[in-house]
RONUSE-602486 format. One line per 5 residues: for each residue x, z, y of N, C-alpha, C. Coordinates in steps of 0.001 Angstrom, whole numbers, plus 500000, padded with zeros to 6 digits. Layout:
residues N
X,Z,Y,X,Z,Y,X,Z,Y; ... .
This chain:
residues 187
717427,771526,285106,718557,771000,284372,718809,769574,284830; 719645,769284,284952,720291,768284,285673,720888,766789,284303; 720641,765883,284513,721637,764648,283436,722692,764148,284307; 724035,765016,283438,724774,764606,283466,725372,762699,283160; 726076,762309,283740,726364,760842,283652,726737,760804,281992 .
727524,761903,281176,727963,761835,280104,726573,761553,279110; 725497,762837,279732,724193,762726,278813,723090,761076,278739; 723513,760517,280242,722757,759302,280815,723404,758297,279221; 724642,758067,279500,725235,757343,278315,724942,757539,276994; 724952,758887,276874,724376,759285,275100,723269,758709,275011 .
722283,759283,275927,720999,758828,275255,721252,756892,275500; 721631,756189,276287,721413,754986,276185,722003,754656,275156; 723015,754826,274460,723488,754172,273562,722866,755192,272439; 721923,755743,272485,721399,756159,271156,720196,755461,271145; 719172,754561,272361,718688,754033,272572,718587,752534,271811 .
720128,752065,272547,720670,750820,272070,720763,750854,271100; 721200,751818,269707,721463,751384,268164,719766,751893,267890; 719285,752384,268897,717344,752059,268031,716898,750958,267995; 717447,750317,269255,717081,748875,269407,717269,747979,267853; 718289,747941,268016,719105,747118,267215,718664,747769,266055 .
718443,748748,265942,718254,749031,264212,716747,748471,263607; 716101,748677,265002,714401,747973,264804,714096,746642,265066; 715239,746103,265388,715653,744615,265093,715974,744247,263736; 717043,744921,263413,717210,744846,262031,716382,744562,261069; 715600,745849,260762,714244,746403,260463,713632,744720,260156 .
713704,743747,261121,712619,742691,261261,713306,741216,260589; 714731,741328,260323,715150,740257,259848,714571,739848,258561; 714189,738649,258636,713454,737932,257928,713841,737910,256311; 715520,738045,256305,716024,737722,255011,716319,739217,254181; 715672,739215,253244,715793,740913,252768,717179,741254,252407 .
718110,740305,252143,719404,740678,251550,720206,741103,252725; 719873,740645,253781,720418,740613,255321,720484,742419,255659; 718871,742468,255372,717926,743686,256198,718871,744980,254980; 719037,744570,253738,719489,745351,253131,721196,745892,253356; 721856,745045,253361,723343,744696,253768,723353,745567,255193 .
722918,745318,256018,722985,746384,257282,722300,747561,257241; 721357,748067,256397,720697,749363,255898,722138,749675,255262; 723077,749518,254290,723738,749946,253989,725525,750194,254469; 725417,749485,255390,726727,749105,256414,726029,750249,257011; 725101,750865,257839,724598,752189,258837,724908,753455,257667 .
724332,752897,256880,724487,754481,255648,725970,754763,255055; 727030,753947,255313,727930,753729,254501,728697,754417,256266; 728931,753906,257340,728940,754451,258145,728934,755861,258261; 727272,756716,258193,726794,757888,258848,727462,758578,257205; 727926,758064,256321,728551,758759,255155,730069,759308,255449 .
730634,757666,255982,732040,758409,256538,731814,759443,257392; 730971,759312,259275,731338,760435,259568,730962,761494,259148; 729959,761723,258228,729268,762782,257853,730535,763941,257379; 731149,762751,256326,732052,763447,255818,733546,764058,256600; 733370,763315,257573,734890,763507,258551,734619,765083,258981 .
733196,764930,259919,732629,766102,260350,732832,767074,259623; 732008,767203,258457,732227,768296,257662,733718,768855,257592; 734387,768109,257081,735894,768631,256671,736600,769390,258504; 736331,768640,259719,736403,769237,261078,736104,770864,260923; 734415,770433,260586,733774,771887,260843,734530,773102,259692 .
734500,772638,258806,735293,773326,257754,736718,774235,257894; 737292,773259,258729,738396,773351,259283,738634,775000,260782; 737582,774112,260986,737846,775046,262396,737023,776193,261716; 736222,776450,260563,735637,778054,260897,736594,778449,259864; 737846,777798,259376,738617,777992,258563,739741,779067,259401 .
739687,778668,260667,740619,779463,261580,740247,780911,262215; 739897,781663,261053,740004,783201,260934,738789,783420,262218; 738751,784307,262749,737792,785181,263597,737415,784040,264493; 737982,783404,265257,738084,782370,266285,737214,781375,265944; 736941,780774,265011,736722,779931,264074,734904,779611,264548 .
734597,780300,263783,732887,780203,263900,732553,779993,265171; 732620,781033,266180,732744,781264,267725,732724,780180,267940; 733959,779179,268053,734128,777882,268615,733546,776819,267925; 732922,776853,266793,732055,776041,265954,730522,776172,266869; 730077,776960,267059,728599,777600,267844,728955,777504,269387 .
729649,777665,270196,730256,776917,271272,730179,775349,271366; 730939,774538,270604,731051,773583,270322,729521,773217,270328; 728603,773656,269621,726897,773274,268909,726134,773555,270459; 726581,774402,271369,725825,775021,272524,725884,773009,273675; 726741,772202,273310,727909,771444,273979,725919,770047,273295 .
725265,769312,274282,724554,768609,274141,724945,767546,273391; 725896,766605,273554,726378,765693,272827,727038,765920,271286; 727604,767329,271576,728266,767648,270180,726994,768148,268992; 726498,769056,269999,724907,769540,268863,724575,768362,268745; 723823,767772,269125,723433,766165,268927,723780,765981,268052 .
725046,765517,267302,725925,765167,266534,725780,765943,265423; 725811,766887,265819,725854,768111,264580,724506,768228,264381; 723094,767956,264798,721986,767875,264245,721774,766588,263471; 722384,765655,263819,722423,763939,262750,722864,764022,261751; 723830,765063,261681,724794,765229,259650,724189,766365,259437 .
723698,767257,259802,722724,768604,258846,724082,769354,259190; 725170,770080,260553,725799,770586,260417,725910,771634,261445; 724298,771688,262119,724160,772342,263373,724125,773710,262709; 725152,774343,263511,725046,776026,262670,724624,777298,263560; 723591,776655,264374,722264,777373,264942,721061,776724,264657 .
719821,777883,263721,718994,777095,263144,717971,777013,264347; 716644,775799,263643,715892,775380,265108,715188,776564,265725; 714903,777783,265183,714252,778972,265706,715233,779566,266848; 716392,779736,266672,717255,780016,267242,717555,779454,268480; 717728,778342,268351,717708,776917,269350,716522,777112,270406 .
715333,777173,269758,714316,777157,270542,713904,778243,271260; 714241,779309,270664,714172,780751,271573,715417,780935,272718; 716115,780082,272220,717355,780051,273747,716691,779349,274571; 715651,778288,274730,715527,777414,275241,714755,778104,275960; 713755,779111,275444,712688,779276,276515,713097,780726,277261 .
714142,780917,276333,714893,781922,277596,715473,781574,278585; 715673,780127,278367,716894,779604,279930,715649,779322,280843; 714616,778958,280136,713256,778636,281334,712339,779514,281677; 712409,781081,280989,711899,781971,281390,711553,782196,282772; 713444,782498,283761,713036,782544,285004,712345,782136,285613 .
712390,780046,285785,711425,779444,286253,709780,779911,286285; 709707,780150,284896,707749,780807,285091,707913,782331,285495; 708963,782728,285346,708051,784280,285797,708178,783993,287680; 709190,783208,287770,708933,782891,289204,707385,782801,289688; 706930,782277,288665,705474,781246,289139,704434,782707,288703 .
704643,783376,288551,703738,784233,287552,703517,784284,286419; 704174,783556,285536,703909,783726,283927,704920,783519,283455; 704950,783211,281990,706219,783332,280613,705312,782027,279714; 706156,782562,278699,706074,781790,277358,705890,782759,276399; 705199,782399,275245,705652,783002,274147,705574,782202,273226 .
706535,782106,271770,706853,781481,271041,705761,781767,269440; 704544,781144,269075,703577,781190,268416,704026,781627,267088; 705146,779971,266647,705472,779542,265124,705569,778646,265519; 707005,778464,264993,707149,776598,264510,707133,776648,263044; 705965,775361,262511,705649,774770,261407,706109,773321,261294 .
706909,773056,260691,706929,771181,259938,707440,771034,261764; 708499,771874,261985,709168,771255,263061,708211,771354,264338; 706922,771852,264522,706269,771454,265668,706165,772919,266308; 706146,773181,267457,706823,774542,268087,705276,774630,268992; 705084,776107,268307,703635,776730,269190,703754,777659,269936 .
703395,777480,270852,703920,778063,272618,701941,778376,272986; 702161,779682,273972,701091,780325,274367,702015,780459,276117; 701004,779428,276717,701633,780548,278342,700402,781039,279109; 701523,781844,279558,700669,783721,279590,700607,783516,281056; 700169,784395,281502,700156,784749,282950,699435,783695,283658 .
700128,783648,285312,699008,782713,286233,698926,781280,285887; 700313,780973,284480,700128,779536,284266,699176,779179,282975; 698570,780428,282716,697343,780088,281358,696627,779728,281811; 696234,778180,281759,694894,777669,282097,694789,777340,283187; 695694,777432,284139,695901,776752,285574,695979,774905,285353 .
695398,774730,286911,695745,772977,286634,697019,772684,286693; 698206,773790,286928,699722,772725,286759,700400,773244,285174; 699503,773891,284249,699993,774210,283036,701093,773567,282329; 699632,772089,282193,700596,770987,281733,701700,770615,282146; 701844,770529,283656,703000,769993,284654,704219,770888,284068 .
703736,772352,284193,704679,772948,283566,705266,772748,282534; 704543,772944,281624,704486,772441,280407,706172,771070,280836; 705409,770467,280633,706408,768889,280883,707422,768976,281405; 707431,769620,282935,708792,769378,283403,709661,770711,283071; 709040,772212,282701,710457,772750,282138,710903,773263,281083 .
709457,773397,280632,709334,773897,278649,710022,772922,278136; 709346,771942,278320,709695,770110,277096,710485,770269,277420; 711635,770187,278739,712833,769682,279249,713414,771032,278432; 713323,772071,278760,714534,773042,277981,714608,772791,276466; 713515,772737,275624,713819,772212,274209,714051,771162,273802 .
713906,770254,274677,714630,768750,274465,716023,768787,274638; 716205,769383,275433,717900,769755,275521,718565,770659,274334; 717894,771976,274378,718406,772974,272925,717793,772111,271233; 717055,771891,271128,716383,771117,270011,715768,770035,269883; 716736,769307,269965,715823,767240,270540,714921,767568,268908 .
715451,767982,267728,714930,767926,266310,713418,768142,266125; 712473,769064,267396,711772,769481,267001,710844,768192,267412; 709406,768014,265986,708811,766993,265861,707463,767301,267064; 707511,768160,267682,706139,768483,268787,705855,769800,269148; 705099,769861,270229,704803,770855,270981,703335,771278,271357 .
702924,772110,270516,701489,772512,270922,701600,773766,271686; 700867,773543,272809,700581,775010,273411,699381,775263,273862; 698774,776798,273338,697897,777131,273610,697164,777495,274940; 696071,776540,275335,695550,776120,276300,695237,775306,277045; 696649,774483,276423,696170,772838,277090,695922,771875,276458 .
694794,771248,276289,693799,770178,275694,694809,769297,275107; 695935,768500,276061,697036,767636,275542,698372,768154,274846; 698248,767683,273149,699529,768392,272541,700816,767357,273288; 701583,767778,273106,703201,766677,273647,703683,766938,272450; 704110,765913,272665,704929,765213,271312,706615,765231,271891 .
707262,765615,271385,708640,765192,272081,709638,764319,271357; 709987,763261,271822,710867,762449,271470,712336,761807,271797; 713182,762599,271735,714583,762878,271871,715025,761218,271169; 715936,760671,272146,716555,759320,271728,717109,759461,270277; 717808,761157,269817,718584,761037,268795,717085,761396,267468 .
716026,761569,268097,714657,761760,266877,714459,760192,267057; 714450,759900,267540,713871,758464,267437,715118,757454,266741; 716140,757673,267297,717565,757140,266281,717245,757610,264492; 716616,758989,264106,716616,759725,262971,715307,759040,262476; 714242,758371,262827,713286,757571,262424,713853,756310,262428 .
713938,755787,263242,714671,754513,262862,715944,754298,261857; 716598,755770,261412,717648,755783,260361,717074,755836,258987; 715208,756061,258796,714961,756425,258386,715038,755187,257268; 715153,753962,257706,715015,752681,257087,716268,752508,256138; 717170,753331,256628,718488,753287,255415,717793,754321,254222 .
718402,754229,253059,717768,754455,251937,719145,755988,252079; 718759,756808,251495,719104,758123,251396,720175,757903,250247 .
């Protein structure tokens, strides 16, 4: 999978308001730190709400409707978006079993697969099978096309254990790390 120049920009500027929000986070004056906790929440309220009434809208348009709502969610920047307001309308099981179907080919190339354990509390348990169980490029695998396909279909999910390799991965998607650092606005 390839980053697009469009995706290079998302993640930096989802980067940049982590920055700044964990700057925030540090201003000395609490009325300050509070006033911009609520300028971000007062913000992610409008679009929350814009969104919704969009999405509303379009699965409002008879048969066509949904289709292009889940189209739209397939679209990296737009899911993105639609995983930040709670409006992604493919759930993370779903998400994540596309993911390791788009990377299937890659391992059976190699001699093996995936299989999908359970995801618990967001953390996704993976078994790989075949010549990559327990081989020394597991991990490699692991990293460059498992992580990479569910970082793309589900930045949401909080980690990745797979059975066999000593090191769990953690995955951290600019827009999970934006969703921790949002975490400082009060609900």
């Amino acid at each position: 999978m390839s980053v697009t120049t469009d995706d290079r920009a998302f993640r930096e500027r989802m980067e940049r308001m982590e920055a700044l929000l964990q700057k925030a986070k540090q201003f000395p004056d609490p009325q300050v730190r509070a006033q911009v906790q609520e300028i971000v929440q007062s913000l992610l309220d409008l679009h929350s709400a814009a969104l919704e009434k969009i999405v509303e809208a379009v699965a409002a348009a008879k048969s066509a409707g949904p289709a292009l709502i889940e189209d739209l969610a397939q679209d990296d920047l737009v899911g993105n978006v639609f995983l930040l307001y709670g409006l992604h309308p493919i759930d993370l099981e779903t998400r994540v079993r596309q993911a390791l179907e788009q990377v299937r080919p890659l391992l059976r190339s190699h001699g093996g697969n995936v299989e999908l354990l359970k995801i618990l509390n967001g953390v996704v348990r993976l078994r790989l099978q075949g010549s990559c169980d327990g081989c020394p490029s597991s991990a490699q695998t692991l990293k460059l096309a498992i992580e990479e396909a569910l970082y793309a279909k589900a930045p949401d999910i909080a980690g990745i254990e797979v059975d066999g390799v000593v090191e769990t991965q953690a995955i951290v998607e600019p827009l999970g790390r934006a969703r921790v650092a949002l975490a400082m606005v009060p609900a």
